[in-house]
C-alpha positions in Angstrom: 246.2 199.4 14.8 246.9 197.0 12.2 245.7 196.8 8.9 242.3 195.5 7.8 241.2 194.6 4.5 237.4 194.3 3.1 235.7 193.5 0.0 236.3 197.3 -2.0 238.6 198.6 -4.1 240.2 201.7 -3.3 238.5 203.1 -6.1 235.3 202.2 -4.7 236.1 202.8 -1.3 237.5 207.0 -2.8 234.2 207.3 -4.4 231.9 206.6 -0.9 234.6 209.1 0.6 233.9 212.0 -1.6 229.7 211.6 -1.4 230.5 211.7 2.4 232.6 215.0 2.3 229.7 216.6 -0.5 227.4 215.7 2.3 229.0 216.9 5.6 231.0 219.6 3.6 229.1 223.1 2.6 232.6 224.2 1.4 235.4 221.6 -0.2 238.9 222.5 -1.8 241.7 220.8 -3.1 245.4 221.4 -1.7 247.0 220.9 -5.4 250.7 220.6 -5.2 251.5 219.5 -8.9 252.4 216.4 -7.6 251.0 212.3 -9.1 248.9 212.4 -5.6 247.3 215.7 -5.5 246.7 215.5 -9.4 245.2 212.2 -9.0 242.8 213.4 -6.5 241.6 216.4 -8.3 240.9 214.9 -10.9 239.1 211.8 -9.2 237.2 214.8 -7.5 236.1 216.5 -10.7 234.4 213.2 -12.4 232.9 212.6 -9.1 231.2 215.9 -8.7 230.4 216.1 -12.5 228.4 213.3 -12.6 227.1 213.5 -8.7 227.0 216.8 -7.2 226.9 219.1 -10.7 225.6 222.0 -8.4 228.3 222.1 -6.4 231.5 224.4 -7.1 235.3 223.3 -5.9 238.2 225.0 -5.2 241.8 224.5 -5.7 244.8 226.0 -4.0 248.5 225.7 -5.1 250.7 226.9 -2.6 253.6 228.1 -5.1 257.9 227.3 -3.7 258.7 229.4 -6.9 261.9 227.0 -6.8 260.6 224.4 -8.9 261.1 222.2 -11.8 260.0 223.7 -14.6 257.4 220.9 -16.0 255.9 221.3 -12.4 254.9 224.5 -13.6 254.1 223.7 -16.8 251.8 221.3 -15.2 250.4 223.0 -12.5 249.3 226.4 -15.4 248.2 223.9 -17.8 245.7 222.5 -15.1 244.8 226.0 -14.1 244.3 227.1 -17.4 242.0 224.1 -18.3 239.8 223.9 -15.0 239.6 227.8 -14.7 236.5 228.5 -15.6 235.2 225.0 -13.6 236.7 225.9 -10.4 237.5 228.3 -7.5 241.1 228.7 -8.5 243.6 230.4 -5.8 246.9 230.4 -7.2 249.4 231.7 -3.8 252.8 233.3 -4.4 253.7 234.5 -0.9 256.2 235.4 1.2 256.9 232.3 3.7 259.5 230.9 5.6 260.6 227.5 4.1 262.4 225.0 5.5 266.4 225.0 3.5 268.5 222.2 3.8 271.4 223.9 1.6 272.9 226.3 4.2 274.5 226.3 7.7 273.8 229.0 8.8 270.0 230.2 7.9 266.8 227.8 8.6 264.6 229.3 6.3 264.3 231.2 2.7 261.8 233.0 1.6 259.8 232.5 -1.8 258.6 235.4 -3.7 260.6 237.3 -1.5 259.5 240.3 -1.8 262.5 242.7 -1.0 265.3 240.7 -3.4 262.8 240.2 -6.7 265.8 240.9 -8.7 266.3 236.7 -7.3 263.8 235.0 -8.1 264.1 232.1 -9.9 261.3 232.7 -12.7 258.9 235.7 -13.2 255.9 236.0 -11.1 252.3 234.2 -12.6 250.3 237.1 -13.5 246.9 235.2 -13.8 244.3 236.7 -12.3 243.5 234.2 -9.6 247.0 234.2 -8.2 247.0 235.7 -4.7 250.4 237.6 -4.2 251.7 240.7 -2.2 249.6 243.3 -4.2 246.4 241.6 -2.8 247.6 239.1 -0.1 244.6 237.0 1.5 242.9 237.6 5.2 244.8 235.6 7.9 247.9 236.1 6.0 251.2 237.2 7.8 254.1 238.4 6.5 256.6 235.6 5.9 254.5 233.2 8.2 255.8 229.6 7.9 254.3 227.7 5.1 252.7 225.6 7.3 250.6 228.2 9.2 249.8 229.9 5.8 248.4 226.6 4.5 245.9 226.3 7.4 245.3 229.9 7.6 244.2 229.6 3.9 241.5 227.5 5.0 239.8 230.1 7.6 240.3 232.5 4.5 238.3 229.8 2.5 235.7 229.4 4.8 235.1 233.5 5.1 235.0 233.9 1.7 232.3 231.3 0.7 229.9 232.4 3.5 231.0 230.7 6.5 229.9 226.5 7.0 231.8 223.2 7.3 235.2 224.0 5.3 237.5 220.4 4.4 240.8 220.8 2.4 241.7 217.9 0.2 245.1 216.6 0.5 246.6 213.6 -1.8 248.4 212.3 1.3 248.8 208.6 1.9 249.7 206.4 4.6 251.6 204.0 3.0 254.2 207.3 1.9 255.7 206.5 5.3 255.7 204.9 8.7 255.0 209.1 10.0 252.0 209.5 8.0 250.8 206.0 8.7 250.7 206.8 12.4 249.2 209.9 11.6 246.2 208.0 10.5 245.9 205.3 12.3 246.7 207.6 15.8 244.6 210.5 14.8 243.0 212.2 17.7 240.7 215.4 16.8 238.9 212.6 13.8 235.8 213.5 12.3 232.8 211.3 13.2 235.2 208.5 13.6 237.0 208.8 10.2 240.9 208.5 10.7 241.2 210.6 7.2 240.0 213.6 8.5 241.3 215.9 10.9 240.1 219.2 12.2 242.2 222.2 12.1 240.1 225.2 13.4 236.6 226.0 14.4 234.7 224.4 10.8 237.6 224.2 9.1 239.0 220.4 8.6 241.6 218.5 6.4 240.7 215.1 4.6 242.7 212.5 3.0 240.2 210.4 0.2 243.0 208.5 -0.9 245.0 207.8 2.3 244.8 203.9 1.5 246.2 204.0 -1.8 249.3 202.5 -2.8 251.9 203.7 -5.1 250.8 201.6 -7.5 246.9 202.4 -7.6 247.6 205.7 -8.1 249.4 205.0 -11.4 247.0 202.4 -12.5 244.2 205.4 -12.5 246.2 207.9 -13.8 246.5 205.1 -16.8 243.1 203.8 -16.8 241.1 206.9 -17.0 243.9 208.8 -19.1 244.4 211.9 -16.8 247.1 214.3 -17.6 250.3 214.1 -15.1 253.4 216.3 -13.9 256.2 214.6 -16.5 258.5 214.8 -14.2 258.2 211.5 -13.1 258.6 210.4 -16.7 262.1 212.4 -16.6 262.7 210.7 -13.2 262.7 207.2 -14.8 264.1 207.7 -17.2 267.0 208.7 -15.0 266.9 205.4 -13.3 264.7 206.0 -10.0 262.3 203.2 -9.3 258.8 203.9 -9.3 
């Protein structure tokens, strides 16, 4: 499939996208990593539902490494902390297997592990929305892959806001790399003929708004309508890395 280009922005073209899912959806969340992407859509989400769909309630779910820098936490609480009392906030610090690419000789490790505490990199969250061992969520297995508890978090979701069309939100894009652009553009279980979403189980679906964006739209908005960001990428550049 090659590329074809009309007369809308991406910003335009984001905005039909979420009064689609608003209308399809009875349930919507936002996958919320910390990262530019993720931060960009939630945000984008917000104002869109603000001004549109005031009615409506969000969620947001941050599937916590615990191994991470420590302005991606600053960011992610600070976001949290400001959109708390706006949102459905799930905040996960599970057990789950993790891909590791520092050792020969085990595949995985284990965040929030909950039999070596005394290792963990920083101190457990203890807001009251994050979803740990002492109340772990339904379809949750003990150190399932992170993968599986991703997708199983959306069944949870479903269940828990009375059943109904579920989407996650993902701040994935095809233009990240030639995988995910064949993952759009060769998508097979599609929702009524959109590329950007895919379905996952019985009602429960992921959708990507801003799957056409390039690098550099996503920094223009962050700039143009002033939203907060992970500084990280400041620290980044300043290193030397290109955008």
């Amino acid at each position: 499939m090659k590329r074809e280009y009309i007369q809308k922005n991406v910003y335009e073209a984001v905005q039909e996208r979420f009064d689609f899912l608003f209308r399809e959806f009875e349930n919507i969340y936002v996958s919320f990593s910390g990262g530019k992407d993720s931060g960009l859509l939630l945000n984008l989400l917000l104002d869109f539902k603000r001004t549109y769909y005031p009615q409506r309630t969000v969620g947001v779910f941050h599937q916590d490494f615990e191994a991470q820098y420590t302005v991606t936490t600053e960011y992610v609480t600070k976001t949290f902390e400001r959109l708390e009392s706006e949102v459905d906030p799930y905040w996960v610090c599970l057990p789950m297997a993790t891909r590791t690419a520092l050792s020969s000789y085990e595949m995985f490790w284990y965040p929030w592990d909950d039999r070596h505490p005394e290792l963990w990199v920083r101190p457990m969250p203890s807001y009251s929305y994050v979803i740990n061992m002492d109340k772990p969520f339904d379809h949750y297995r003990y150190r399932m892959h992170q993968e599986d508890l991703a997708k199983q978090f959306g069944r949870f979701y479903k269940e828990r806001h009375g059943g109904g069309r579920t989407v996650c939100l993902l701040g994935l894009r095809a233009d990240e790399s030639l995988q995910r652009y064949s993952g759009f553009v060769n998508k097979k279980h599609g929702y009524k003929g959109e590329c950007w979403i895919s379905k996952q189980f019985k009602d429960v679906w992921c959708a990507s708004p801003l799957y056409d964006w390039s690098n550099r739209d996503v920094w223009v908005a962050i700039s143009r309508f002033g939203y907060e960001y992970n500084r990280l990428y400041d620290l980044y550049y300043q290193a030397g890395l290109k955008i």
